[in-house]
C-alpha positions as CSV (number, residue, x, y, z in Angstrom):
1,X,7.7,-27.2,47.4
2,X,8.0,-28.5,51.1
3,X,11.7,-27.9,50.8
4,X,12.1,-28.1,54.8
5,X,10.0,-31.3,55.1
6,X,7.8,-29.6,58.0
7,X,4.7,-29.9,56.1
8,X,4.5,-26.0,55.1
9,X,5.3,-24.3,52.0
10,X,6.8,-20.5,52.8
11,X,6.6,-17.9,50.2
12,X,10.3,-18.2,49.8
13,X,10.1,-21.6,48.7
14,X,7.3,-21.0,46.5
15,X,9.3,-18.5,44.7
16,X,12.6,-20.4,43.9
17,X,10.3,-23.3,43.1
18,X,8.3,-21.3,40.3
19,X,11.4,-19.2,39.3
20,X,13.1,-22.6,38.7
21,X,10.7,-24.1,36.7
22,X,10.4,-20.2,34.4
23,X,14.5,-21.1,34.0
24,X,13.7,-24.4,32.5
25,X,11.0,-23.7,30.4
26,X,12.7,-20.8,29.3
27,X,16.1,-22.9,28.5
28,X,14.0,-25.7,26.7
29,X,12.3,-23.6,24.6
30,X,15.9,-21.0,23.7
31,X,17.3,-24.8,23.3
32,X,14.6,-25.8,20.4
33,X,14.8,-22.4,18.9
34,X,18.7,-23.1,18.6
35,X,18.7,-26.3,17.5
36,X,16.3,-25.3,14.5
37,X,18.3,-22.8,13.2
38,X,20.1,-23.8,9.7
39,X,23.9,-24.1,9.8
40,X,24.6,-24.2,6.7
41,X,23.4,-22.6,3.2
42,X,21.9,-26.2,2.4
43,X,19.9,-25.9,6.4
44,X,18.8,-22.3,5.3
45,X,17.7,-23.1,2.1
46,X,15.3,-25.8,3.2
47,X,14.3,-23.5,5.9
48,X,13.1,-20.8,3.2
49,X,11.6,-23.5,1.4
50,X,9.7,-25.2,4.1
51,X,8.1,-21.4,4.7
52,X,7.5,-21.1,1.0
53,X,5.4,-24.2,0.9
54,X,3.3,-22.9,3.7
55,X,2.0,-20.3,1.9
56,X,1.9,-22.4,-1.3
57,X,-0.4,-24.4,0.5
58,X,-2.7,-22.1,1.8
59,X,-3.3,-20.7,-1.2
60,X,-4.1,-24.0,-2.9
61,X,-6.7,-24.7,0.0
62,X,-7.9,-21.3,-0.2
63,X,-8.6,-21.5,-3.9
64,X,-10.0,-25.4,-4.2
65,X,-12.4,-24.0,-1.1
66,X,-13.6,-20.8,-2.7
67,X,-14.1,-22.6,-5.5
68,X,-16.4,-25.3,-3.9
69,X,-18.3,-23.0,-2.4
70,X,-19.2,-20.7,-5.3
71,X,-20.5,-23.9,-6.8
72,X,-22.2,-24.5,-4.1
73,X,-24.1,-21.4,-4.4
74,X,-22.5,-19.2,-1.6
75,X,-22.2,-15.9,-1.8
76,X,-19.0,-13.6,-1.9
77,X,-18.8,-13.1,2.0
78,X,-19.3,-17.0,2.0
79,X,-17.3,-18.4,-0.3
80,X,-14.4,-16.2,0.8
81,X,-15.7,-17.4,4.7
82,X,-15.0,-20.8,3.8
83,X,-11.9,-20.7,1.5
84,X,-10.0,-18.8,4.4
85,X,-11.6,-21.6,6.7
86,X,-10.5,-24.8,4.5
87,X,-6.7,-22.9,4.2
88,X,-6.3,-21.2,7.7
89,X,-8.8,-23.8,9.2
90,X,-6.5,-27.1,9.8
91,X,-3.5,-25.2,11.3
92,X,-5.2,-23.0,13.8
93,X,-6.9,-26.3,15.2
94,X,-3.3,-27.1,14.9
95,X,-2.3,-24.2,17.3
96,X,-5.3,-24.8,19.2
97,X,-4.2,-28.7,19.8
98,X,-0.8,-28.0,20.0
99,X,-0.4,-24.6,21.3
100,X,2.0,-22.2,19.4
101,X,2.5,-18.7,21.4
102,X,5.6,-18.4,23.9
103,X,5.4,-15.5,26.4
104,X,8.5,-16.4,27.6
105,X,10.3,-15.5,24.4
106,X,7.7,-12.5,23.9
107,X,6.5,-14.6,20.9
108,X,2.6,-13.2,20.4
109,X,-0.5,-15.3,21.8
110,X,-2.7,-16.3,19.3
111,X,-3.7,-18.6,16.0
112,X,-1.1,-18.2,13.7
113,X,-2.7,-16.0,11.5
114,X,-3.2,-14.0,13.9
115,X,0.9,-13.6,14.5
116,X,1.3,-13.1,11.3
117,X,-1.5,-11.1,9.1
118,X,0.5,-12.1,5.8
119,X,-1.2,-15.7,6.1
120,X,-4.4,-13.7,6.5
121,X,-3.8,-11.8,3.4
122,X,-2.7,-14.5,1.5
123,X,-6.2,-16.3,1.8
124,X,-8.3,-13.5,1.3
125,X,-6.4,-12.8,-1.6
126,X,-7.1,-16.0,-2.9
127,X,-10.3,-16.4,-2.0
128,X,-11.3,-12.9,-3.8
129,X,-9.8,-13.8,-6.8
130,X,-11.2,-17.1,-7.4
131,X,-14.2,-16.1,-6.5
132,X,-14.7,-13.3,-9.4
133,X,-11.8,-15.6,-12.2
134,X,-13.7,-18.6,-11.7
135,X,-17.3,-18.2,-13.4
136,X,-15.3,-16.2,-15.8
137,X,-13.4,-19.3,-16.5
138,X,-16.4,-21.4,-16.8
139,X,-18.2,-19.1,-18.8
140,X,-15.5,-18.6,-21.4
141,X,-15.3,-23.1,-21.2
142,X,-18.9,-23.7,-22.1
143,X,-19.3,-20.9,-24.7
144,X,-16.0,-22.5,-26.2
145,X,-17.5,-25.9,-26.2
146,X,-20.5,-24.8,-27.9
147,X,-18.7,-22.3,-30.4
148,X,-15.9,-23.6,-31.7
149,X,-16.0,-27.5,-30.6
150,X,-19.5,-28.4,-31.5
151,X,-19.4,-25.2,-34.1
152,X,-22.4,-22.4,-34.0
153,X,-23.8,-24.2,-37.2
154,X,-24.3,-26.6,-35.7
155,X,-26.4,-25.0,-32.8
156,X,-30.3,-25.3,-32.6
157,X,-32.2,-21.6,-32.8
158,X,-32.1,-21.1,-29.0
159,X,-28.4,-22.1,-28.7
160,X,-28.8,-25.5,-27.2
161,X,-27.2,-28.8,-28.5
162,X,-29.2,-31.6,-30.2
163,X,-28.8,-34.9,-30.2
164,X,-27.7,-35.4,-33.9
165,X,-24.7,-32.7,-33.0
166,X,-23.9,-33.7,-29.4
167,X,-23.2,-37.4,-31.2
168,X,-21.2,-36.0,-33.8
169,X,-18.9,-33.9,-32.1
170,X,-18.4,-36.6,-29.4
171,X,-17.6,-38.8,-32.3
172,X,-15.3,-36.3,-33.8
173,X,-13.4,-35.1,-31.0
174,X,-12.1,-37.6,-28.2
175,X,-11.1,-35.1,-25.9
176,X,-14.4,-33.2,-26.2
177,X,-16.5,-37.1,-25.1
178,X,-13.9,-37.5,-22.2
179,X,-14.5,-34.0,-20.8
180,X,-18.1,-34.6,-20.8
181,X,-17.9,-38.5,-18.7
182,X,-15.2,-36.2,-16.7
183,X,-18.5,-34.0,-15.7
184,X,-21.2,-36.6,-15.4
185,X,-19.0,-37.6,-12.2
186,X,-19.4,-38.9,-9.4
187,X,-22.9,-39.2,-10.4
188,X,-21.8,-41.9,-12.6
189,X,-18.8,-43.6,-12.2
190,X,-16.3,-43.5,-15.1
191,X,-16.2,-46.9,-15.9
192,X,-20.2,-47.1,-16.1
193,X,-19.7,-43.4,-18.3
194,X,-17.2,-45.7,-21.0
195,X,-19.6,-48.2,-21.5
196,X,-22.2,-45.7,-22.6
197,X,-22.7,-45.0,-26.1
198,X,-22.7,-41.0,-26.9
199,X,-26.5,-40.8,-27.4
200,X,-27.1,-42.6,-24.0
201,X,-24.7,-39.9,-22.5
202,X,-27.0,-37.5,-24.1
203,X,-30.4,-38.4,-22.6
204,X,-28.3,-38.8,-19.0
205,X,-27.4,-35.0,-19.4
206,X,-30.7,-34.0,-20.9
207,X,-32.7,-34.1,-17.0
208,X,-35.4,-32.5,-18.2
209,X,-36.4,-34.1,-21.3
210,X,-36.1,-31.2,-23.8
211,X,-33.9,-33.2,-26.3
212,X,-31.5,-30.7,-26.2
213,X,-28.5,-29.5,-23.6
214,X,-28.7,-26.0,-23.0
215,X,-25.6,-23.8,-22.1
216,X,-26.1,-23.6,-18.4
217,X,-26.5,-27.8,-18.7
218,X,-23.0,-27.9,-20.5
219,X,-21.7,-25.2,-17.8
220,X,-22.8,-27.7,-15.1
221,X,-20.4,-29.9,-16.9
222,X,-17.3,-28.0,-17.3
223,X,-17.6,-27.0,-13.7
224,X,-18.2,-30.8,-12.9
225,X,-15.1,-31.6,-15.3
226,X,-12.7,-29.3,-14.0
227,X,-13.8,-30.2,-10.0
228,X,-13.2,-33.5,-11.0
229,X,-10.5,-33.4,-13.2
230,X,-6.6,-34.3,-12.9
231,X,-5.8,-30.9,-12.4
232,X,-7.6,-30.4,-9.5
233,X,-6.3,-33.0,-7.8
234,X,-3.1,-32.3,-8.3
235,X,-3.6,-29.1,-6.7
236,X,-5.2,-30.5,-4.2
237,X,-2.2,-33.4,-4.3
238,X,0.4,-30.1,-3.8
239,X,-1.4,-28.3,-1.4
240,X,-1.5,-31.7,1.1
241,X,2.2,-32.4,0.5
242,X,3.0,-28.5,1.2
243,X,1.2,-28.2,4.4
244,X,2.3,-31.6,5.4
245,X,6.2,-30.2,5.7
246,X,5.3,-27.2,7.0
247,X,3.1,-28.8,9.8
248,X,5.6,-31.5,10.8
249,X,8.4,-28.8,10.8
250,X,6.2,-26.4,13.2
251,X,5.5,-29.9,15.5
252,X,9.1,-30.6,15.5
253,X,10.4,-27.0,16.7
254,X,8.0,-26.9,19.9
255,X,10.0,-30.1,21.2
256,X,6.6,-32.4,20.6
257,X,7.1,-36.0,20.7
258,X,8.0,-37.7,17.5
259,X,4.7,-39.5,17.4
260,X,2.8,-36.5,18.2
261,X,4.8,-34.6,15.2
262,X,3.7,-37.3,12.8
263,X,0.2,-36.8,13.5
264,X,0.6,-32.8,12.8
265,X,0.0,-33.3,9.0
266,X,-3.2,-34.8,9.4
267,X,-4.7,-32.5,11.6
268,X,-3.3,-29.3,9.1
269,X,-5.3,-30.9,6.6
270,X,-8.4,-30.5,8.7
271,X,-9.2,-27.3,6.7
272,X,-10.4,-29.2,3.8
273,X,-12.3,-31.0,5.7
274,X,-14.2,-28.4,7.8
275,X,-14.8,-26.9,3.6
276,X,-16.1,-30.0,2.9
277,X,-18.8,-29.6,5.8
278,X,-19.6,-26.1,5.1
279,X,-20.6,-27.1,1.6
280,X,-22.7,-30.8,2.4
281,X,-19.8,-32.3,0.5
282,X,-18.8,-35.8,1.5
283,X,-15.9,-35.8,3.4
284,X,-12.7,-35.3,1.6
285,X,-10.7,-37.4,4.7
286,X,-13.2,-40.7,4.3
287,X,-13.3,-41.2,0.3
288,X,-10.0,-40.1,-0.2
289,X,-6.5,-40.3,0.8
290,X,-6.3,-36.9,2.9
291,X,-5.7,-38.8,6.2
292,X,-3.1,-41.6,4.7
293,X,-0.9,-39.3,2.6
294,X,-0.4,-36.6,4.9
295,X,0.5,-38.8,7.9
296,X,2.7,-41.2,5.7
297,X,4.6,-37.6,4.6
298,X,5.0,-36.9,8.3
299,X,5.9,-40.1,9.9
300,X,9.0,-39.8,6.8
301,X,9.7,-36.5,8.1
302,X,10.0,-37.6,11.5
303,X,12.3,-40.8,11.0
304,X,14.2,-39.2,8.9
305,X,15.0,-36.5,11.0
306,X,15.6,-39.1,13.7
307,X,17.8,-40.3,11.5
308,X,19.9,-37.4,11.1
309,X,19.9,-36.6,15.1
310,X,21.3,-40.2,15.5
311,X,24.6,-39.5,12.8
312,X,23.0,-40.7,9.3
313,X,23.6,-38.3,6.7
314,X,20.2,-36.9,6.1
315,X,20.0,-33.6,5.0
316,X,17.0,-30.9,5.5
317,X,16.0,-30.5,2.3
318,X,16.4,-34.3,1.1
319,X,14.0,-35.0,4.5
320,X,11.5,-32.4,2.8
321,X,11.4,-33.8,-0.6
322,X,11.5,-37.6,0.3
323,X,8.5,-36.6,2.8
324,X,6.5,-34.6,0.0
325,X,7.3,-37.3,-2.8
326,X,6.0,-39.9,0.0
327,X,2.8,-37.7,0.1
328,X,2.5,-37.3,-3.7
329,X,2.9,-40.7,-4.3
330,X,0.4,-42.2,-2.6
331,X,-2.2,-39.7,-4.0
332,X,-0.8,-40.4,-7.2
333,X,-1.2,-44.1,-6.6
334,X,-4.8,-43.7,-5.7
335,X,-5.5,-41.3,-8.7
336,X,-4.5,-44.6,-11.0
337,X,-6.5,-47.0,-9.2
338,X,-9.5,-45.2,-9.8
339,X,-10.8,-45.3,-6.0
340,X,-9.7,-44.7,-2.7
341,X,-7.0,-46.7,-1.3
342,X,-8.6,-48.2,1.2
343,X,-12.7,-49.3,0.9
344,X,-15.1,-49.3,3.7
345,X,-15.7,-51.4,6.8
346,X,-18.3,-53.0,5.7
347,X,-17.1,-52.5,1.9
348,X,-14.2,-54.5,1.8
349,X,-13.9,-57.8,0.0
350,X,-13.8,-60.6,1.8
């Protein structure tokens, strides 16, 4: 600011000074705004469907968190509290870390939620409707378990399920034994659950020593079975690798460094986290591949793009899909081992 070297700074050097550096903040930021602009129908479509997978993966975090804490005995204003949480949660820390307003371009201040109410609206939306479909769901699973799979004939007078039909059904029908070990999870892991025999399931289930399994017992189950079932993680699986492209994306546009951008993923997955501790769960990030995937999608992103900026032929939407298959397939991979990809401190083999 000294611009005379007398040791004094006048008002008219103080004013060029901060009007310079206004021009070149200004100029940086038009410049990333340009550069991010598709050029192409190819560009613009993998814009559109990087913004699609945002709100794809909201929603998926919105619903898996709604849903945790309804079982977790929360209330409606609760469980809708921490769905929005575990879907909004991990990008407005990411806004927070980050930042993500620009006055300069008369961009609003704020989360970006708060920009833009749709993301609001698409979580409480979520959140409302899982909350009121889901122990519909579960209702409708148990009663058809005890209905139709076990049969009503086979019921005792109070509606329960004795021993004698609980091993004859799960001899019958393989798909009905495997959603029960399913639901006995994690309390026991599946590989202890195949070993047992289908009366030994029984008296594991039976906690109270009735010598039957009631309906809300078999409830428990279902809601155990679907938590813990394929299905739910591949939700979980497309929820991580949507929000992974939309975070790295968002990193990349505000000019952040490429090492900062490949960390964005992992903190946008934060949400699930933050549901996780809401609910006493264990954490999601520690016994399962939240952390790994997500910043293995971004890091792809990033050198990719790189890539691209240095004359490869990589297009944006072959970026996005080789940075969500990346993602995917490392869930996937853990998902077939059976346990997390990578064991404890002190739990690893030596």
């Amino acid at each position: 600011l000294d611009f005379n070297n007398d040791g004094r700074v006048t008002s008219k050097s103080f004013a060029l000074a901060t009007r310079r550096a206004l021009e070149d903040r200004t100029v940086r930021e038009i410049c990333l705004q340009v550069i991010e602009q598709p050029t192409n129908p190819t560009a613009s479509l993998a814009t559109r469907f990087v913004l699609l997978m945002d709100y794809v993966g909201i929603a998926l975090f919105t619903v898996v968190g709604t849903q945790v804490a309804g079982d977790a005995g929360f209330n409606l204003v609760g469980s809708t509290l921490v769905g929005c949480v575990a879907g909004l949660g991990g990008r407005s820390i990411s806004n927070v870390l980050y930042g993500s307003s620009s006055p300069l371009l008369n961009k609003l201040p704020g989360v970006f939620w708060a920009r833009n109410p749709l993301y609001l609206a698409i979580a409480l939306g979520s959140s409302l409707v899982t909350f009121f479909v889901w122990p519909v769901y579960c209702e409708k699973m148990s009663m058809y378990y005890l209905e139709t799979v076990i049969g009503e004939k086979n019921l005792e007078e109070d509606g329960s399920v004795g021993v004698e039909a609980f091993v004859e059904v799960c001899e019958r029908d393989g798909e009905f034994l495997n959603t029960i070990r399913i639901g006995m999870q994690p309390k026991v892991k599946m590989s202890e659950s195949r070993e047992m025999s289908a009366r030994e399931l029984f008296h594991h289930i039976d906690a109270d020593d009735s010598r039957t399994i009631c309906a809300n017992e078999l409830k428990s189950l279902v809601q155990e079975r679907v938590r813990n079932s394929w299905e739910m993680y591949a939700i979980d699986t497309a929820a991580l690798a949507s929000i992974t492209v939309g975070a790295v994306h968002g990193a990349i546009g505000m000019g952040l460094h490429p090492l900062v951008a490949a960390t964005s993923g992992i903190t946008f997955s934060l949400g699930g986290i933050l549901r996780d501790v809401f609910c006493g769960r264990d954490l999601a990030v520690a016994s399962q591949s939240y952390a790994f995937a997500t910043g293995a999608g971004s890091t792809v992103y990033v050198l990719t793009r790189e890539l691209a900026l240095r004359g490869y032929p990589m297009l944006a939407i072959f970026r996005i899909f080789l940075s969500m298959g990346t993602t995917v397939s490392l869930r996937y991979w853990e998902y077939v081992r059976g346990e997390p990809l990578f064991g404890s401190m002190h739990g690893r083999k030596t």
